[in-house]
MDAnalysis code that builds the backbone (N, CA, C; Angstrom):
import MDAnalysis as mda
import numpy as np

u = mda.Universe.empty(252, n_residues=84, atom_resindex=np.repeat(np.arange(84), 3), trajectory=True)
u.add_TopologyAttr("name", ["N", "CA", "C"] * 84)
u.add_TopologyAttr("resid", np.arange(1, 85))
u.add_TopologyAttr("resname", ["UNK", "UNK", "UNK", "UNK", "UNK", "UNK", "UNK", "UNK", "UNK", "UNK", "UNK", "UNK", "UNK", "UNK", "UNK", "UNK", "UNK", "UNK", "UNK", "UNK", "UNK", "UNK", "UNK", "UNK", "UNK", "UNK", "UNK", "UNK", "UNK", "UNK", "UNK", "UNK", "UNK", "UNK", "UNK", "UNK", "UNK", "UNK", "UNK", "UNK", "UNK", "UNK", "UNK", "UNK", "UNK", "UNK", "UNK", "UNK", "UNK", "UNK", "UNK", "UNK", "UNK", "UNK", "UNK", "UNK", "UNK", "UNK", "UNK", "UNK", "UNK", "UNK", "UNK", "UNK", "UNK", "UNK", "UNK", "UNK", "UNK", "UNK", "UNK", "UNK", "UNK", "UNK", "UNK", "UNK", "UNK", "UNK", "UNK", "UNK", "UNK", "UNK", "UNK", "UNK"])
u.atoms.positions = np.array([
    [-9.508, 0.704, 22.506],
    [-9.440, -0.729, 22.338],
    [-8.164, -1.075, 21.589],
    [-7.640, -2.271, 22.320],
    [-6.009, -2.397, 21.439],
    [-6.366, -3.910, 20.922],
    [-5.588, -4.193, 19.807],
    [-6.182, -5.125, 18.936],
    [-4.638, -6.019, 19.395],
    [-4.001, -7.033, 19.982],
    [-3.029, -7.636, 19.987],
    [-2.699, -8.621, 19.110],
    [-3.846, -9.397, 18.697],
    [-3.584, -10.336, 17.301],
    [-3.652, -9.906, 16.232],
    [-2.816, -10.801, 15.241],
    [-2.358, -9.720, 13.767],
    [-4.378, -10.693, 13.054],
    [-4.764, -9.503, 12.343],
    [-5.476, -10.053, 12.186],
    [-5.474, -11.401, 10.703],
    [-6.831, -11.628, 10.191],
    [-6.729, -12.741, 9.097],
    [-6.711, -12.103, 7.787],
    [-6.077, -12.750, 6.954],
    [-6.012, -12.260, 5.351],
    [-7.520, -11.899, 4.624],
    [-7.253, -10.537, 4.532],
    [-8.514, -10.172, 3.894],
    [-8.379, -8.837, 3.068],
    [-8.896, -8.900, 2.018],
    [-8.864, -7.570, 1.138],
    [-7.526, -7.422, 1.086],
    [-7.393, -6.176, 0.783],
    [-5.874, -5.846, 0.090],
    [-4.623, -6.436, 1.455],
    [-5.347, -6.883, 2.516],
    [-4.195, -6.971, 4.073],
    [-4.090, -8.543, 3.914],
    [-2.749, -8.676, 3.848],
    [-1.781, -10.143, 3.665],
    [-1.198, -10.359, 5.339],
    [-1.326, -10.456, 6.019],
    [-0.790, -11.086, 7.143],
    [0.983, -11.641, 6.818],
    [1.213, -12.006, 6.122],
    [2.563, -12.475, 5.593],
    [3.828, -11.651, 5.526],
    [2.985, -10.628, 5.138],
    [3.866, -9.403, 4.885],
    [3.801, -8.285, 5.998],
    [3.017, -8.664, 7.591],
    [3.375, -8.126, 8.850],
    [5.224, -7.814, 8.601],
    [5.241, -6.600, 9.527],
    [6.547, -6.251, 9.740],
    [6.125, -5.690, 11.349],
    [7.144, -5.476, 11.997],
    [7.470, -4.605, 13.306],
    [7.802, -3.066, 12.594],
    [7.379, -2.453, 12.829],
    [7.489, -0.728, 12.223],
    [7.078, 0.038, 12.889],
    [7.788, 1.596, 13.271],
    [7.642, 2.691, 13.558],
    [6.378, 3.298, 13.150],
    [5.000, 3.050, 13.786],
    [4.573, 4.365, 13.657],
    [3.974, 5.017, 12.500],
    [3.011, 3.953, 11.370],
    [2.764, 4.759, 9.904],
    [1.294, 3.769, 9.733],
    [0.444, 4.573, 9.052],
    [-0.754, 3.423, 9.102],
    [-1.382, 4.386, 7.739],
    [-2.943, 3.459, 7.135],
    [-2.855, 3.934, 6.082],
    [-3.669, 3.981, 5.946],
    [-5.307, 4.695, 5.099],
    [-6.859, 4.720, 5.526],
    [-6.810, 5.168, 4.270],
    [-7.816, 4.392, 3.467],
    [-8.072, 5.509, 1.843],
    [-9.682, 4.848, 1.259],
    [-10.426, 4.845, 0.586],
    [-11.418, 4.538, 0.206],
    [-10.920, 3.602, -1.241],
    [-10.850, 2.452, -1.578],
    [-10.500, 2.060, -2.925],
    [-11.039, 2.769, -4.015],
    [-11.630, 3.523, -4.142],
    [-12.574, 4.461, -5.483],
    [-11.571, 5.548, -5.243],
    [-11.499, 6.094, -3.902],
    [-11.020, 7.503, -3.853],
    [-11.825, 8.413, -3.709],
    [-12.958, 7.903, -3.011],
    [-14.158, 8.912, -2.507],
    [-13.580, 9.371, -1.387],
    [-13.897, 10.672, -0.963],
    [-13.465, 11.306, 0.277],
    [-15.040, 10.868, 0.868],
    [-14.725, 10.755, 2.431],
    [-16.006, 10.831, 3.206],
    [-15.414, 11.473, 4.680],
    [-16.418, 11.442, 5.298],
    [-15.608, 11.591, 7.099],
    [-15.410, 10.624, 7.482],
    [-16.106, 10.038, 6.993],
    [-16.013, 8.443, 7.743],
    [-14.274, 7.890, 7.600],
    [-13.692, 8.395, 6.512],
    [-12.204, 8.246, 6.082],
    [-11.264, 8.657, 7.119],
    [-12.190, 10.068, 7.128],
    [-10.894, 10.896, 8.385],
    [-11.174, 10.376, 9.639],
    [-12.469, 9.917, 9.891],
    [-12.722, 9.398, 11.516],
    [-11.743, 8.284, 11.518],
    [-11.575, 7.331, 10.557],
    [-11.149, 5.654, 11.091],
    [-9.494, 6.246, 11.078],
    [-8.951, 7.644, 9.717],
    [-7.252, 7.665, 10.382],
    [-7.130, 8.379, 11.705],
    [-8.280, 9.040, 12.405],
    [-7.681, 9.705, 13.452],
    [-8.121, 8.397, 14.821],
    [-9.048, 7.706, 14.813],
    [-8.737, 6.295, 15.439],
    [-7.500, 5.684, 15.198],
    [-6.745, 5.334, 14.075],
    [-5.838, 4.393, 13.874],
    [-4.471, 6.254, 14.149],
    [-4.456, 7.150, 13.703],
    [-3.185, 7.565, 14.789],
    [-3.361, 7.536, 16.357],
    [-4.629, 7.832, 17.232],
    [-4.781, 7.759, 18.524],
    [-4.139, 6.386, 19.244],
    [-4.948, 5.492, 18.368],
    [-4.370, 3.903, 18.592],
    [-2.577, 2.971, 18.665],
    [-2.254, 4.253, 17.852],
    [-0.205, 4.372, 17.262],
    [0.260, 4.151, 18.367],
    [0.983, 3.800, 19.322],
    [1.767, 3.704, 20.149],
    [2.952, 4.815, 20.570],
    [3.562, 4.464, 19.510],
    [5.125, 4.628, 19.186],
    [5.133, 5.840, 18.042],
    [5.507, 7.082, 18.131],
    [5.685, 8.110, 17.654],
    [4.238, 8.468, 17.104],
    [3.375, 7.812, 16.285],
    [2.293, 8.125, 15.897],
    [1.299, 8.646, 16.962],
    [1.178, 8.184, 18.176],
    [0.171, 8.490, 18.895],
    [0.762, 9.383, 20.190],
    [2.044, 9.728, 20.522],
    [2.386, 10.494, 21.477],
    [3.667, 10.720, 21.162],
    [3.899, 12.008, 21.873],
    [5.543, 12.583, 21.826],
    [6.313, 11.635, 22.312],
    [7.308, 12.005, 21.821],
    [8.047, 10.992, 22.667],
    [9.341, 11.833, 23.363],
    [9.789, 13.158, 22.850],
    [10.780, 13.765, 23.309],
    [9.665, 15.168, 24.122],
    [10.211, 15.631, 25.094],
    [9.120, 16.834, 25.342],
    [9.654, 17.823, 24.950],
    [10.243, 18.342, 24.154],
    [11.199, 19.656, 23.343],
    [10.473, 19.969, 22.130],
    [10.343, 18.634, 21.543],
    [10.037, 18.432, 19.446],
    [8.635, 18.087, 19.414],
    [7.994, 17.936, 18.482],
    [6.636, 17.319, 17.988],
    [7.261, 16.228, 17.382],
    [6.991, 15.195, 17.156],
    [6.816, 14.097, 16.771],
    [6.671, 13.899, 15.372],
    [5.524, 14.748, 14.434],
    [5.178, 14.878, 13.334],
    [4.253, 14.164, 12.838],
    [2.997, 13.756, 14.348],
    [1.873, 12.621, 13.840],
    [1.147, 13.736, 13.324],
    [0.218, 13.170, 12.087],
    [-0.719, 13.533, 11.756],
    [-1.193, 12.968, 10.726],
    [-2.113, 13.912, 9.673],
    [-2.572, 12.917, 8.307],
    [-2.620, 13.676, 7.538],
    [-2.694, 13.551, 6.078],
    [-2.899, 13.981, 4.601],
    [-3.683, 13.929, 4.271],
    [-4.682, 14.827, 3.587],
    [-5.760, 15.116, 3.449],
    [-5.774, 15.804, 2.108],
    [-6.796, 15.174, 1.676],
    [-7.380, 16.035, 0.117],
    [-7.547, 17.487, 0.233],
    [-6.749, 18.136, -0.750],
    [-8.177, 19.640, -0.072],
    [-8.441, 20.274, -1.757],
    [-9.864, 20.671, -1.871],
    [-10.103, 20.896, -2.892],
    [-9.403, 21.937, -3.561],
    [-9.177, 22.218, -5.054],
    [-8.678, 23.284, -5.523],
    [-9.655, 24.480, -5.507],
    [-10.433, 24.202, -5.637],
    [-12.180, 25.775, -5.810],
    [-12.003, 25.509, -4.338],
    [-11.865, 25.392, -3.410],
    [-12.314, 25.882, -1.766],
    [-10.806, 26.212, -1.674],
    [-9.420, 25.788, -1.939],
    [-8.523, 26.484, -1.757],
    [-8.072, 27.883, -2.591],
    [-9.040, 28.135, -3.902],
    [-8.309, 29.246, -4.621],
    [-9.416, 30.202, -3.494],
    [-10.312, 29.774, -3.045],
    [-11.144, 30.922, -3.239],
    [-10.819, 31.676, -1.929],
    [-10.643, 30.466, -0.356],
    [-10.060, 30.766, 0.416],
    [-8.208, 31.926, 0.520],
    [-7.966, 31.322, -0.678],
    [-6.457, 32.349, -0.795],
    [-6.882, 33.429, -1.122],
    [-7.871, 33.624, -2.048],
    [-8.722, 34.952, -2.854],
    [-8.825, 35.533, -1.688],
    [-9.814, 35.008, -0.467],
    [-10.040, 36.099, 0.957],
    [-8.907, 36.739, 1.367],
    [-7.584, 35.655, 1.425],
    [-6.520, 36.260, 2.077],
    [-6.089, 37.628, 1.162],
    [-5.992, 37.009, 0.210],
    [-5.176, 38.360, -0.958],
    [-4.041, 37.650, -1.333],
])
C-alpha cells in the first residue's frame, strides 16, 4: 500500500518540515522499549522506500538498505564466548 498524501500533524510528525529526501525513515518506541512490533513496522517502511531504501539501484553494489538494531550485551558476550 503506497500512502501519496503527506499525512496530518500528529505526535512528534510536523508536516511543515516535509522535505523531498533520499531514502531514510525512522521507527523507535518513545520509552525505548524494544518489541517486534518495532522491527515489523521498519521492515514495512524500508519495503515501502522507493528510492535506494527499498531496491538496488545499480546491479554491481548493494545499496546499503537496512536497519539498526539493539542487540543485547549478555546475548552478545555469551554468543562470542561460543565462538572463542
Amino acid at each position: 500500500m503506497k500512502h501519496t498524501d503527506i499525512p496530518a500533524k500528529q505526535g512528534l510528525y510536523d508536516p511543515a518540515f516535509e522535505k523531498d529526501a533520499c531514502g531514510m525513515g525512522f521507527v523507535a518506541h518513545i520509552k525505548g522499549r524494544p518489541s517486534h512490533d518495532i522491527v515489523s513496522q521498519a521492515l514495512t517502511m524500508l519495503i515501502n522506500m522507493e528510492h535506494r531504501g527499498g531496491q538496488g539501484s545499480e546491479p554491481n553494489s548493494g545499496d546499503g538498505a537496512g536497519m539498526m538494531i539493539q542487540l543485547p550485551h549478555r546475548f552478545f558476550s555469551l554468543e562470542a564466548e561460543k565462538l572463542g
